[in-house]
CHARMM-style PDB file with segment names, atoms N, HN, CA, C and O in Angstrom:
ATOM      1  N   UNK     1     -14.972 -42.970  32.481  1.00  0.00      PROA
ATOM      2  CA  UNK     1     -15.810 -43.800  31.643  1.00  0.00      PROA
ATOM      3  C   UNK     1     -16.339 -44.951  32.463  1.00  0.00      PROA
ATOM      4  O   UNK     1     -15.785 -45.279  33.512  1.00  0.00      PROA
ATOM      5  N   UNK     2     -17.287 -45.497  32.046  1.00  0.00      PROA
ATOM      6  HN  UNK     2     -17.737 -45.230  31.194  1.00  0.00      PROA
ATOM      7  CA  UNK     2     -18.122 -46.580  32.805  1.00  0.00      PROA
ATOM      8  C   UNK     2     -18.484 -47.522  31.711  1.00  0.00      PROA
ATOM      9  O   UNK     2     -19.329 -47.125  30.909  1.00  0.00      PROA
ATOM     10  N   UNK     3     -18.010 -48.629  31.566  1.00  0.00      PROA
ATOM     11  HN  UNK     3     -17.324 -48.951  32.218  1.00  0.00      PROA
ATOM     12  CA  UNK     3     -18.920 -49.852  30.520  1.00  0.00      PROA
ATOM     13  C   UNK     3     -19.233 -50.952  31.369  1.00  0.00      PROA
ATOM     14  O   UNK     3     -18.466 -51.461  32.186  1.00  0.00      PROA
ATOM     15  N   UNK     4     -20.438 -51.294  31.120  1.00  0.00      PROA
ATOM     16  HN  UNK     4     -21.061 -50.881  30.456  1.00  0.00      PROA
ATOM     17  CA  UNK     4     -21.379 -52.629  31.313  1.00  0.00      PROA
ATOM     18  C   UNK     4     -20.744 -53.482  30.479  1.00  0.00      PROA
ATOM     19  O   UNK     4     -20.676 -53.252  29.272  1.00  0.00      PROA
ATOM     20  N   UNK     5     -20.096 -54.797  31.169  1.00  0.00      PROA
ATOM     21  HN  UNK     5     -20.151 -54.985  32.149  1.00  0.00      PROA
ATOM     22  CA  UNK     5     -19.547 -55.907  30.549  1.00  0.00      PROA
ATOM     23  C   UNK     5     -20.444 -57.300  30.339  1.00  0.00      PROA
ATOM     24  O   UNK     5     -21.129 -57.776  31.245  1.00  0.00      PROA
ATOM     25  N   UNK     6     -20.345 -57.819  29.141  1.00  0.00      PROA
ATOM     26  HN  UNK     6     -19.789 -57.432  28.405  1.00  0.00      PROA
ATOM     27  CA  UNK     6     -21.040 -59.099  28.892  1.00  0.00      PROA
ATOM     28  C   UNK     6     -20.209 -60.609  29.779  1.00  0.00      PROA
ATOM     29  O   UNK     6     -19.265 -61.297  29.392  1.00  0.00      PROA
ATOM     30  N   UNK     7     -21.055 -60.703  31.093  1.00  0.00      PROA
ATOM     31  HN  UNK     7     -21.822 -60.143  31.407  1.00  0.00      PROA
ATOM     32  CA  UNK     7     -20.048 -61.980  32.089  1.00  0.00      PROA
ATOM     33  C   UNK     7     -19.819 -63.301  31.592  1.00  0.00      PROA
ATOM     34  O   UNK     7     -19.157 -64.146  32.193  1.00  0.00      PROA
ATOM     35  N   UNK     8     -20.510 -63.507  30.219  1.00  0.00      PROA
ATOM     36  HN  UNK     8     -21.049 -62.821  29.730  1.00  0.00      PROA
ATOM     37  CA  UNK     8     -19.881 -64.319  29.405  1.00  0.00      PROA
ATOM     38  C   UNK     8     -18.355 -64.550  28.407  1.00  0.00      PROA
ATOM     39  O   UNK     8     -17.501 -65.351  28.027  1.00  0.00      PROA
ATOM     40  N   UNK     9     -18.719 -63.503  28.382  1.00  0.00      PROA
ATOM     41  HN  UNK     9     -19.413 -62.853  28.691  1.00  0.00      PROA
ATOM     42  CA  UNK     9     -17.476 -62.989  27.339  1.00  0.00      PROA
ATOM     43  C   UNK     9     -16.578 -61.452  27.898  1.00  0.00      PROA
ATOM     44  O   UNK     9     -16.664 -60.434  27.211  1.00  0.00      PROA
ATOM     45  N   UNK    10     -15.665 -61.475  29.326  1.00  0.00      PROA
ATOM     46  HN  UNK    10     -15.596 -62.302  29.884  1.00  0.00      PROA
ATOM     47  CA  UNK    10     -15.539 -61.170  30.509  1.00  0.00      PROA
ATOM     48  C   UNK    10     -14.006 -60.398  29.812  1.00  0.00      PROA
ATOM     49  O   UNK    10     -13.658 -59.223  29.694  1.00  0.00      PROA
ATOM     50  N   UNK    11     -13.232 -61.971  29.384  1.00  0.00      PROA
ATOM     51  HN  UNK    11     -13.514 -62.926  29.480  1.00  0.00      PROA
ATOM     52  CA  UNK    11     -11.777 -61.529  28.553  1.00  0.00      PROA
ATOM     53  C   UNK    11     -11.656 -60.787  27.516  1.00  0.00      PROA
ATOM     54  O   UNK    11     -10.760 -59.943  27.475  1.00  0.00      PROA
ATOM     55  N   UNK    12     -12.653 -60.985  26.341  1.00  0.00      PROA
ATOM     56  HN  UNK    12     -13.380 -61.671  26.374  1.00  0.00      PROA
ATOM     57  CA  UNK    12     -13.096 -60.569  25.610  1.00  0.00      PROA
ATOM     58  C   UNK    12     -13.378 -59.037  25.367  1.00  0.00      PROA
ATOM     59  O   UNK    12     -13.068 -58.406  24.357  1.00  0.00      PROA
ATOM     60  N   UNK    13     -14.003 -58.578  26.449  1.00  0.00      PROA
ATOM     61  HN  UNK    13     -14.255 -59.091  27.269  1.00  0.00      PROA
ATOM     62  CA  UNK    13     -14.724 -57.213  26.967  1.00  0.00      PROA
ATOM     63  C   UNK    13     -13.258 -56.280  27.290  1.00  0.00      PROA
ATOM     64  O   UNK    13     -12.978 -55.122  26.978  1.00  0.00      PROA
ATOM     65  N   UNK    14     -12.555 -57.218  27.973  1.00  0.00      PROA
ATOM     66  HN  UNK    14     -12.782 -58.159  28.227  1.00  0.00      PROA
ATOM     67  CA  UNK    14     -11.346 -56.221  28.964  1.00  0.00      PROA
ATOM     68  C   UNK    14     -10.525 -55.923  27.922  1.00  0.00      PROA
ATOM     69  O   UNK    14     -10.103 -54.815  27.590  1.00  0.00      PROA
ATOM     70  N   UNK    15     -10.315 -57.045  27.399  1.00  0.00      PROA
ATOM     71  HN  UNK    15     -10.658 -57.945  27.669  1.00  0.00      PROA
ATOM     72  CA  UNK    15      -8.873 -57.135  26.647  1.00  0.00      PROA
ATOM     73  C   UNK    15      -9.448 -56.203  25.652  1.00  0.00      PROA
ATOM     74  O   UNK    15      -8.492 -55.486  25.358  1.00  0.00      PROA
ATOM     75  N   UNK    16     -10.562 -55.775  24.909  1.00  0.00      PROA
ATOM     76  HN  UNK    16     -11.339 -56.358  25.148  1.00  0.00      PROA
ATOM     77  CA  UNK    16     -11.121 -54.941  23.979  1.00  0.00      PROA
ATOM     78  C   UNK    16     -10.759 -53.253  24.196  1.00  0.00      PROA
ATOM     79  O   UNK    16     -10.082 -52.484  23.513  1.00  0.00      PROA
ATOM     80  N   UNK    17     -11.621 -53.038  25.611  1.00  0.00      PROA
ATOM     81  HN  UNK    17     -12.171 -53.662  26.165  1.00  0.00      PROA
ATOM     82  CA  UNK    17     -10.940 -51.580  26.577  1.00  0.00      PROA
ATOM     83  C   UNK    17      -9.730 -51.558  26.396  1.00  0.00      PROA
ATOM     84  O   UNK    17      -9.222 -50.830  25.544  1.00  0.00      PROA
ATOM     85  N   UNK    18      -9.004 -52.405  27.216  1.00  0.00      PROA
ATOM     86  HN  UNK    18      -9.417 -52.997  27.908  1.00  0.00      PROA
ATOM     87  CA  UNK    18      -7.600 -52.140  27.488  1.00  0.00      PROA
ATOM     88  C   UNK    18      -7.116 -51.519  26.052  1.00  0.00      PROA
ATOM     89  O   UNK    18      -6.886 -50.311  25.982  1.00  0.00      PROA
ATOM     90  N   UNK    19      -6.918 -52.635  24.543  1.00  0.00      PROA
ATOM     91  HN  UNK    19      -7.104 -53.616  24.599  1.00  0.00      PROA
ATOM     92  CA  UNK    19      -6.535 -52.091  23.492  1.00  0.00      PROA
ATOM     93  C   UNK    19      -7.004 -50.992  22.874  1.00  0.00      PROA
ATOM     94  O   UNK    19      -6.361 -50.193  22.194  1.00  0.00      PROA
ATOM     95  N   UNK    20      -8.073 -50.982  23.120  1.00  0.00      PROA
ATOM     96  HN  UNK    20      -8.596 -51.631  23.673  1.00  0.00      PROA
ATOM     97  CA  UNK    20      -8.074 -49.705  21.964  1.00  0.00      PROA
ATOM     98  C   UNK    20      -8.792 -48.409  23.072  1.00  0.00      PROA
ATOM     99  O   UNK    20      -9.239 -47.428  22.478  1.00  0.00      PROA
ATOM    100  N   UNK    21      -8.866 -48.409  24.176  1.00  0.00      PROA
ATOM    101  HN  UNK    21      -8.503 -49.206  24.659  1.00  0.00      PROA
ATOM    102  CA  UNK    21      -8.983 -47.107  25.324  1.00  0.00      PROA
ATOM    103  C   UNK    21      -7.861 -47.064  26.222  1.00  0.00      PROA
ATOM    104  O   UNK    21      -7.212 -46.018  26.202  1.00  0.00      PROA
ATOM    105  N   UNK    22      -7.501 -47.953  26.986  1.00  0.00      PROA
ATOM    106  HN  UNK    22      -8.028 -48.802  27.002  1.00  0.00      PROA
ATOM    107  CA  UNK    22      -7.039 -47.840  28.314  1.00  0.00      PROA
ATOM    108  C   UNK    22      -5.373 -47.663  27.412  1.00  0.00      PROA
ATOM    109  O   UNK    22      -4.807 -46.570  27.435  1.00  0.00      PROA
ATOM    110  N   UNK    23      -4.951 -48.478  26.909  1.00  0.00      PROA
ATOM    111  HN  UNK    23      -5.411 -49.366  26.890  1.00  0.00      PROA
ATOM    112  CA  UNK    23      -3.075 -48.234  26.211  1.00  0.00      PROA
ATOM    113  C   UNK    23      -3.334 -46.766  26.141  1.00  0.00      PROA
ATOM    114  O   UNK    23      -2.746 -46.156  27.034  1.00  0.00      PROA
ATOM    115  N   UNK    24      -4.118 -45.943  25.254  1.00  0.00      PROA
ATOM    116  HN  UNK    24      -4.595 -46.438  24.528  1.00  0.00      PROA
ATOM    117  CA  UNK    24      -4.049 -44.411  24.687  1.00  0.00      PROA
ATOM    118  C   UNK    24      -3.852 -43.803  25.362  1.00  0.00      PROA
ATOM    119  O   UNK    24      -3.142 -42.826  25.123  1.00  0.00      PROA
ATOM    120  N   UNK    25      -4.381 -44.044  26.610  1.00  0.00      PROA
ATOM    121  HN  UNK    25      -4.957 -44.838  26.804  1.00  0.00      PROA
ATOM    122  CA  UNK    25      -4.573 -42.949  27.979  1.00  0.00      PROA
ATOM    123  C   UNK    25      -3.474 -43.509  28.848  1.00  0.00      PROA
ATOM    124  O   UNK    25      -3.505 -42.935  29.937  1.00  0.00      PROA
ATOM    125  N   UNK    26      -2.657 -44.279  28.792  1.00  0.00      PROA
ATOM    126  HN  UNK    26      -2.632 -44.745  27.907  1.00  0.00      PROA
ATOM    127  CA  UNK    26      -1.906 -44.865  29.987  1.00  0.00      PROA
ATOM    128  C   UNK    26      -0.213 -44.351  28.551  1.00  0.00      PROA
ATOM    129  O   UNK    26       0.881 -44.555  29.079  1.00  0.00      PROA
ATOM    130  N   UNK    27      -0.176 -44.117  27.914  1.00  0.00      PROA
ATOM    131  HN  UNK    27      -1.064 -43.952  27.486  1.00  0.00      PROA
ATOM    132  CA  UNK    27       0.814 -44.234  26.485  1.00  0.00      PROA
ATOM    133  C   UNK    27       0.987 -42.811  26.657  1.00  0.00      PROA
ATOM    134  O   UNK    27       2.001 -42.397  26.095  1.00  0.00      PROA
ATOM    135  N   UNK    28       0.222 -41.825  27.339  1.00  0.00      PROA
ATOM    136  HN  UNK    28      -0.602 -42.161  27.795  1.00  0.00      PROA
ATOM    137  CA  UNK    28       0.507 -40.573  27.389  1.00  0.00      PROA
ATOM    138  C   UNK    28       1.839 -40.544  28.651  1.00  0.00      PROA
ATOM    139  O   UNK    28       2.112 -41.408  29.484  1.00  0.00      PROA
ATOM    140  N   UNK    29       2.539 -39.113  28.378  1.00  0.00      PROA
ATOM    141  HN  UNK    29       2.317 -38.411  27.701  1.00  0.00      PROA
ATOM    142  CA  UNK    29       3.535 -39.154  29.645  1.00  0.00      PROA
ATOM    143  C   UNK    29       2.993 -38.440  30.042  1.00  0.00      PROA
ATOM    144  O   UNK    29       2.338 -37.599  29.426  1.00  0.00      PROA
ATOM    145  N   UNK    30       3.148 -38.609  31.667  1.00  0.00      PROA
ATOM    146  HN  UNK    30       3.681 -39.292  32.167  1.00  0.00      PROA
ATOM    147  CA  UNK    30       2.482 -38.226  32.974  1.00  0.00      PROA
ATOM    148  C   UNK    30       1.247 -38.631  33.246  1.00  0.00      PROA
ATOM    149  O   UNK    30       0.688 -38.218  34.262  1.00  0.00      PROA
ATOM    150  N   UNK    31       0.653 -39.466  32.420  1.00  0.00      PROA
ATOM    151  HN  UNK    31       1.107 -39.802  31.595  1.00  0.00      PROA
ATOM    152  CA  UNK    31      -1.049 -39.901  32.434  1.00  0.00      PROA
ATOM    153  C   UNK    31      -0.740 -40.392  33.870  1.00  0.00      PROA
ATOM    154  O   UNK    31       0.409 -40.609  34.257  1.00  0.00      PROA
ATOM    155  N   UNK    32      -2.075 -40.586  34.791  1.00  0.00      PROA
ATOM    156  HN  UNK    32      -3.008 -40.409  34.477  1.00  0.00      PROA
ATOM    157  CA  UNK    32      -2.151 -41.132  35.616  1.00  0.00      PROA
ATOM    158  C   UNK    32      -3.953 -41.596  35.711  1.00  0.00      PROA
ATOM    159  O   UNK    32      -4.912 -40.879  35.997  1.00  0.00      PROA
ATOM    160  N   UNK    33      -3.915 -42.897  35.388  1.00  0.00      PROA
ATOM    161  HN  UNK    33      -3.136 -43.480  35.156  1.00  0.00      PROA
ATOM    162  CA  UNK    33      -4.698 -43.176  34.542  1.00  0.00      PROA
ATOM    163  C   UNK    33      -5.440 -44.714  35.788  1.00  0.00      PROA
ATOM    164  O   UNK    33      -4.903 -45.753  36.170  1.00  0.00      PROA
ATOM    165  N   UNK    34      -6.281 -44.358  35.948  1.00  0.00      PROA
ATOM    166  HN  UNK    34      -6.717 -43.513  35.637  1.00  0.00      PROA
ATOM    167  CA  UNK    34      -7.166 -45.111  37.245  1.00  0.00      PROA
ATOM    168  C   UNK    34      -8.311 -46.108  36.733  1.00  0.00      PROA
ATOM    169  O   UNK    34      -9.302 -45.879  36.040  1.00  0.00      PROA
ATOM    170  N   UNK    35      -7.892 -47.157  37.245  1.00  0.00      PROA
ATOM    171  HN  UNK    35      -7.087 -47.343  37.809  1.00  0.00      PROA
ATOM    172  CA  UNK    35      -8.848 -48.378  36.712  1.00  0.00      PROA
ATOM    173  C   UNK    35      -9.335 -49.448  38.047  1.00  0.00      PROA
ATOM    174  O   UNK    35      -8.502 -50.112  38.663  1.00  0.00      PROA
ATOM    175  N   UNK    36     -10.719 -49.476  38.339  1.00  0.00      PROA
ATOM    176  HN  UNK    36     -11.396 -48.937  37.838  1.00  0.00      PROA
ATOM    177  CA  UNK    36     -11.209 -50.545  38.860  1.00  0.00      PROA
ATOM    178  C   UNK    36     -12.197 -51.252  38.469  1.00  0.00      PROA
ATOM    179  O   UNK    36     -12.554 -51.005  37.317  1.00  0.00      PROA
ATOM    180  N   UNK    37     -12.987 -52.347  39.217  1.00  0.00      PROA
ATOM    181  HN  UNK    37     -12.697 -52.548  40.153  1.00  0.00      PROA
ATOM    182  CA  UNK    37     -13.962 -53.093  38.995  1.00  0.00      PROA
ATOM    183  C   UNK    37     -14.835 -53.018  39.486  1.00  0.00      PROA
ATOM    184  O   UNK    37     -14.513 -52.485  40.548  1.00  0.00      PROA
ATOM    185  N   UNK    38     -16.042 -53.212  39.505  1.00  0.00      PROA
ATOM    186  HN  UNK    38     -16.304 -53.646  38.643  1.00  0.00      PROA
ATOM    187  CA  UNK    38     -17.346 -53.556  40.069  1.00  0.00      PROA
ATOM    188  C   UNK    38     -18.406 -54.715  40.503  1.00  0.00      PROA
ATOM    189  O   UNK    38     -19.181 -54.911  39.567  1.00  0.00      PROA
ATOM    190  N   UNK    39     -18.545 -55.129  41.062  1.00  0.00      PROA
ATOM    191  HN  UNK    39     -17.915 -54.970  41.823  1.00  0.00      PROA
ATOM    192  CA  UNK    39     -18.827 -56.998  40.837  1.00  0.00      PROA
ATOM    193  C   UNK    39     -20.254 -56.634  41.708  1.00  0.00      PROA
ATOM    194  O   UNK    39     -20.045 -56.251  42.859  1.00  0.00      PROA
ATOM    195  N   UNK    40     -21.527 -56.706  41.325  1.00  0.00      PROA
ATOM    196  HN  UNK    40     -21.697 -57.018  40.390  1.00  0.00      PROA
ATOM    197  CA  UNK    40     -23.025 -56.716  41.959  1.00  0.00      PROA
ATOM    198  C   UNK    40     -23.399 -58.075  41.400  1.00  0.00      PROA
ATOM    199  O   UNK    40     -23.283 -58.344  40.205  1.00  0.00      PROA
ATOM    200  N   UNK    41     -23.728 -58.687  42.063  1.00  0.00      PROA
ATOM    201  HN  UNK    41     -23.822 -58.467  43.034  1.00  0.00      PROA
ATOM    202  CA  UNK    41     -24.418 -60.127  42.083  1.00  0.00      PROA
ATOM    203  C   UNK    41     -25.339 -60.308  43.063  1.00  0.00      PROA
ATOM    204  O   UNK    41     -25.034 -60.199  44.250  1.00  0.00      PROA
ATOM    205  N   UNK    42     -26.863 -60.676  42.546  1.00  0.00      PROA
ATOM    206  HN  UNK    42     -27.111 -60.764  41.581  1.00  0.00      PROA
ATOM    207  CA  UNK    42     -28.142 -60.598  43.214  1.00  0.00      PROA
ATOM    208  C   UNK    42     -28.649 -62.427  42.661  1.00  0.00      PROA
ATOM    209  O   UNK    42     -28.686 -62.852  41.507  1.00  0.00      PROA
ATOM    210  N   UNK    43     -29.004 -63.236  44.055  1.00  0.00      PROA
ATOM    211  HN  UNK    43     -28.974 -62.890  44.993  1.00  0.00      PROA
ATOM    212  CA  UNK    43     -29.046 -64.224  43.726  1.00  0.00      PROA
ATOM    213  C   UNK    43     -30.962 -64.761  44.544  1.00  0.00      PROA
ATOM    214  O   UNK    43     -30.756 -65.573  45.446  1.00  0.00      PROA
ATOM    215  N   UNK    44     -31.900 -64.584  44.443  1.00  0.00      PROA
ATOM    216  HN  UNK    44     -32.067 -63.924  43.710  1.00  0.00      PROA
ATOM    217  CA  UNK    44     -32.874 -64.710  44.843  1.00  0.00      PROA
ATOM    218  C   UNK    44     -33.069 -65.534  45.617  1.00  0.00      PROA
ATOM    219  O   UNK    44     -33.880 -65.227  46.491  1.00  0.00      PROA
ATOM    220  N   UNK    45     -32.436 -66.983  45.693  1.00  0.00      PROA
ATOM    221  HN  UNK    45     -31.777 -67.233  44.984  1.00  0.00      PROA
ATOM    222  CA  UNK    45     -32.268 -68.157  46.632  1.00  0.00      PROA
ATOM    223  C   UNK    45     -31.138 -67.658  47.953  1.00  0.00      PROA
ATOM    224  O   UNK    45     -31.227 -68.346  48.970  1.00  0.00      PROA
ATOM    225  N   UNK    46     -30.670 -67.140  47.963  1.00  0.00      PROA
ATOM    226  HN  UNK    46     -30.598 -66.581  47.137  1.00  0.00      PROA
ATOM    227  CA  UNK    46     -29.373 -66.478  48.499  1.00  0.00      PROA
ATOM    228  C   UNK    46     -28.315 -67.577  48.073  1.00  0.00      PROA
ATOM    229  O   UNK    46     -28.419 -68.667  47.510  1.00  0.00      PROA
ATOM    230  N   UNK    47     -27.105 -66.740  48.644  1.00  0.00      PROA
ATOM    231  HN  UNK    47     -27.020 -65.855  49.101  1.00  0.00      PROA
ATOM    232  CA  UNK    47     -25.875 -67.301  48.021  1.00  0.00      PROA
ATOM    233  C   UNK    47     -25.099 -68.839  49.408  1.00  0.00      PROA
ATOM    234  O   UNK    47     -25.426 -68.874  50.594  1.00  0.00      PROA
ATOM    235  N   UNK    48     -24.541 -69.413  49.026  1.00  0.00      PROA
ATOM    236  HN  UNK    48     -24.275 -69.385  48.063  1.00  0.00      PROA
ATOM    237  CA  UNK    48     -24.914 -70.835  49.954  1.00  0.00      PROA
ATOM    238  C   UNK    48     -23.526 -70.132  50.305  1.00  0.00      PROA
ATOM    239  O   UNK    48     -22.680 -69.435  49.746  1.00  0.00      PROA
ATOM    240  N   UNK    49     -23.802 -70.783  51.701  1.00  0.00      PROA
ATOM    241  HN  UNK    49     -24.490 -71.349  52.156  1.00  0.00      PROA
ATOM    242  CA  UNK    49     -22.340 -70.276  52.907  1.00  0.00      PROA
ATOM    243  C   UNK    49     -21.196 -70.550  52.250  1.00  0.00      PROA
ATOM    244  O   UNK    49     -20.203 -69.848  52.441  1.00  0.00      PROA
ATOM    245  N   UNK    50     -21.178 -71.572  51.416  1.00  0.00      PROA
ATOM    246  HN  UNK    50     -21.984 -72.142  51.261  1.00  0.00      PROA
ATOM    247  CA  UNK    50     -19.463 -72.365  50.684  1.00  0.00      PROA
ATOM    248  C   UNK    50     -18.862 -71.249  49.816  1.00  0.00      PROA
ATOM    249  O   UNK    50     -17.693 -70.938  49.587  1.00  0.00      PROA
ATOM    250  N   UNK    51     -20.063 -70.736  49.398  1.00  0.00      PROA
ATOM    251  HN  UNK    51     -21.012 -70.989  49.584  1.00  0.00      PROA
ATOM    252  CA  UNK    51     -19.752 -69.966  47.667  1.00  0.00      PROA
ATOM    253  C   UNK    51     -19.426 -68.509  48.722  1.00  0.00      PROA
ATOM    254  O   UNK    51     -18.496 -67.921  48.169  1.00  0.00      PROA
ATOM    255  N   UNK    52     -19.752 -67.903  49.725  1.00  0.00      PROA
ATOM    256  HN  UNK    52     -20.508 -68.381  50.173  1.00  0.00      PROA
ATOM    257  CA  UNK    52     -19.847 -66.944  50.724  1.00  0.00      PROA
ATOM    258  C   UNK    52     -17.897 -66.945  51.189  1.00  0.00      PROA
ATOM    259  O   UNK    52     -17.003 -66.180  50.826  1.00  0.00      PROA
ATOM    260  N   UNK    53     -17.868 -68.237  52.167  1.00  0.00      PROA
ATOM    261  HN  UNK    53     -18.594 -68.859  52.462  1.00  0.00      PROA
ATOM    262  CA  UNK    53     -16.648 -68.558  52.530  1.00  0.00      PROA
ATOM    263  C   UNK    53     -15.568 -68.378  51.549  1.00  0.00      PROA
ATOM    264  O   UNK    53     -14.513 -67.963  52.028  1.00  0.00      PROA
ATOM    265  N   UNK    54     -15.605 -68.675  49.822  1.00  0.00      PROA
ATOM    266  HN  UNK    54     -16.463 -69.012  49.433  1.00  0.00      PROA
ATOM    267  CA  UNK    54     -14.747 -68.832  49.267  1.00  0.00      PROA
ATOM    268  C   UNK    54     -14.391 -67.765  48.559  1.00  0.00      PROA
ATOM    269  O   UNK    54     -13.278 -67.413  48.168  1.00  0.00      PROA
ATOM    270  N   UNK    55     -15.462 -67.274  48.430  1.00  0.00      PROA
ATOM    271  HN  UNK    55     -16.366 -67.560  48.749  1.00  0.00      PROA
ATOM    272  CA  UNK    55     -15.173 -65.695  47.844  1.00  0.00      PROA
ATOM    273  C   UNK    55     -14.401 -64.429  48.645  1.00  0.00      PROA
ATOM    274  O   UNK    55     -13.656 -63.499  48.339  1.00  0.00      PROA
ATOM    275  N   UNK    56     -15.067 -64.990  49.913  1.00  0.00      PROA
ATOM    276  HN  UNK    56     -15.672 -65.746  50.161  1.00  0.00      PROA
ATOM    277  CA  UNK    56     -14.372 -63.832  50.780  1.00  0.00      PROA
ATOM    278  C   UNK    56     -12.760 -64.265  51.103  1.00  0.00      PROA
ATOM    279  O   UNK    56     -11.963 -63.430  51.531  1.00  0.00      PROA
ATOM    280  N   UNK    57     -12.522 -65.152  50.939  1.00  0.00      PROA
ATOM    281  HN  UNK    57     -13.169 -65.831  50.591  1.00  0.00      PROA
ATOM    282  CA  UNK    57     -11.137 -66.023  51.378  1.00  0.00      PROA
ATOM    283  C   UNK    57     -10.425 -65.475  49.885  1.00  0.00      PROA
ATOM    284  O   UNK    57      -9.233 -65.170  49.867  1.00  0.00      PROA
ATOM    285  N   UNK    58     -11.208 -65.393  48.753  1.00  0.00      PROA
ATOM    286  HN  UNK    58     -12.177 -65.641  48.768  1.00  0.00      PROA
ATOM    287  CA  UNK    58     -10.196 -65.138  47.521  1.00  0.00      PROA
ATOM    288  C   UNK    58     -10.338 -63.752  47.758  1.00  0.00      PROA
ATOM    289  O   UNK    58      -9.220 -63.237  47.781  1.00  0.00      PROA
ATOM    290  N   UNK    59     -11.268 -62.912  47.950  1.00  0.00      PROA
ATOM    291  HN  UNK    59     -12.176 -63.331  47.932  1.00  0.00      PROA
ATOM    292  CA  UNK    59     -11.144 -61.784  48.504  1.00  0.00      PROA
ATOM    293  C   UNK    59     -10.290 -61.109  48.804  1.00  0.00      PROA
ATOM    294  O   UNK    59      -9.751 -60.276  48.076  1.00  0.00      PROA
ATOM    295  N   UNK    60      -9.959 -61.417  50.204  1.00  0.00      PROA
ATOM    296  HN  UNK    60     -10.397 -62.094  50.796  1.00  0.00      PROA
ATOM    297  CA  UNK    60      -8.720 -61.167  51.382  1.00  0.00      PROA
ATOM    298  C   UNK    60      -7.378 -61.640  50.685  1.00  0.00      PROA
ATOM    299  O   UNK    60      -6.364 -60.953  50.806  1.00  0.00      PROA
ATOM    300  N   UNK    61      -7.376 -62.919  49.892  1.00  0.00      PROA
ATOM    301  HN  UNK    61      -8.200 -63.477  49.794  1.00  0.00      PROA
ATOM    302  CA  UNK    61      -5.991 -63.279  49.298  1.00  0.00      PROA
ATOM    303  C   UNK    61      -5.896 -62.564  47.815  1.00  0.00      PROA
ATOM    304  O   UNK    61      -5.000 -63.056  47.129  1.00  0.00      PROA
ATOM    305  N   UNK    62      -6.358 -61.903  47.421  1.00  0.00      PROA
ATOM    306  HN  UNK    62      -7.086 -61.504  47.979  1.00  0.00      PROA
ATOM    307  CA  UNK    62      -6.576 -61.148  46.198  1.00  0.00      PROA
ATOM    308  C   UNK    62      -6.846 -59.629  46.677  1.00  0.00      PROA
ATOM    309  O   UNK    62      -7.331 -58.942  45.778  1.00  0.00      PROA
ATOM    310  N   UNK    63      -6.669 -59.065  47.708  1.00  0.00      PROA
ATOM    311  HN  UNK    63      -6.276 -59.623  48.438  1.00  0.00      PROA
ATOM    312  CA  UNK    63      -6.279 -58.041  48.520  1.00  0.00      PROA
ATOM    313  C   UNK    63      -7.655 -56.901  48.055  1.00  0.00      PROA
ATOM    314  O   UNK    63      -7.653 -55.670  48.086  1.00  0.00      PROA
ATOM    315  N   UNK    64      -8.821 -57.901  47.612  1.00  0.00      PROA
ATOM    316  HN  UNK    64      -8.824 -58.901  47.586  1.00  0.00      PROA
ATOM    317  CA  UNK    64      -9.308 -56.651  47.146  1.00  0.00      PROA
ATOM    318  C   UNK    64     -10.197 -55.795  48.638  1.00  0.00      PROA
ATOM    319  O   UNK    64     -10.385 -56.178  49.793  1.00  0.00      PROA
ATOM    320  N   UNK    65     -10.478 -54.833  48.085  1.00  0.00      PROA
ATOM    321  HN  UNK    65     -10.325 -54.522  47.147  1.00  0.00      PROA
ATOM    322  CA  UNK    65     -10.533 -53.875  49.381  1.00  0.00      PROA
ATOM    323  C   UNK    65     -12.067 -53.421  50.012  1.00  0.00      PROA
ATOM    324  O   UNK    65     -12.226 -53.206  51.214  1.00  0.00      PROA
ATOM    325  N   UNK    66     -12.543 -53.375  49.572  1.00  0.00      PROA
ATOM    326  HN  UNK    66     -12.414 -53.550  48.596  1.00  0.00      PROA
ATOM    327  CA  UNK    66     -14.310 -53.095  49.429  1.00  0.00      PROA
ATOM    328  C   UNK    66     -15.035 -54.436  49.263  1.00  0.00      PROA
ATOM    329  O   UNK    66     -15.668 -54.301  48.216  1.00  0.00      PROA
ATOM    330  N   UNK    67     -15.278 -55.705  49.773  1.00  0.00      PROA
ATOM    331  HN  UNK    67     -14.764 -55.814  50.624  1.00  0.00      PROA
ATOM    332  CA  UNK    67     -16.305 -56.910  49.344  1.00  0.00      PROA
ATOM    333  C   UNK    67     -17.035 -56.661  50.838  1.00  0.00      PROA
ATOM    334  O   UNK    67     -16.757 -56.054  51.873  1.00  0.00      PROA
ATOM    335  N   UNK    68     -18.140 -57.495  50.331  1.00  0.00      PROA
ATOM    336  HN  UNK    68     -18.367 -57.988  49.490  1.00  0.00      PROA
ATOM    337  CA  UNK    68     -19.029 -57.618  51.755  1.00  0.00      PROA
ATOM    338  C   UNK    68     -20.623 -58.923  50.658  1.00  0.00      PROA
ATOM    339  O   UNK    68     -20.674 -59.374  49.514  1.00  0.00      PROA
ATOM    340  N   UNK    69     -21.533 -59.003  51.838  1.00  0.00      PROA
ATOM    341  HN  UNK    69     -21.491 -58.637  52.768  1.00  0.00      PROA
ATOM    342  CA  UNK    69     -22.504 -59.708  51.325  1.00  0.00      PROA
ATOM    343  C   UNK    69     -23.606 -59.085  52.397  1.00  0.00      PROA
ATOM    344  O   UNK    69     -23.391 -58.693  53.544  1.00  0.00      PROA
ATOM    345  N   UNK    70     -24.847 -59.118  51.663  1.00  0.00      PROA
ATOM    346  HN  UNK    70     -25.022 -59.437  50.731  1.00  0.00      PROA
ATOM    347  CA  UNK    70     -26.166 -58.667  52.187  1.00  0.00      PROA
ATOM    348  C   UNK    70     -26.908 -59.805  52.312  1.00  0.00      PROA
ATOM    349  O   UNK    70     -26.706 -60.787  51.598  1.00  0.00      PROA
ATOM    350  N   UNK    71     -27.625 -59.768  53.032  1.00  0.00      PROA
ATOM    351  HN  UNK    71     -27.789 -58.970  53.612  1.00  0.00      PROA
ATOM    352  CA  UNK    71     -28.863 -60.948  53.041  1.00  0.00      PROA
ATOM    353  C   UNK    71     -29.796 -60.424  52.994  1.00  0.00      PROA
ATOM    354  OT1 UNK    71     -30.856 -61.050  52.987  1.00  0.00      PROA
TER     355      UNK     71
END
């Protein structure tokens, strides 16, 4: 499954999946049941070196595995 989340209302969205999709399928025995994220952000000014530096630093300390930035 694939859903488009509202980045306002972020907790809202997850915590919604999780209860009433993701428990059903993870509540089964033997489920093996696979969940990630997606994060595309397009900023027309580009993104300023600070906001660059800090993301990639939470990045690496948040172990996630796939980030990068385009110019």
């Amino acid at each position: 499954m694939s859903a488009r989340l509202d980045n306002t209302r972020i907790n809202r969205d997850v915590s919604r999946l999780v209860d009433e999709i993701i428990n059903h399928l993870t509540s089964i025995d033997g489920s093996d049941v696979e969940i990630s994220l997606e994060v595309n952000a397009t900023v027309k000014e580009g993104i300023p070196q600070n906001t660059v530096r800090t993301v990639s630093e939470n990045c690496r300390t948040l172990k996630v595995t796939d980030f990068g930035f385009d110019e």
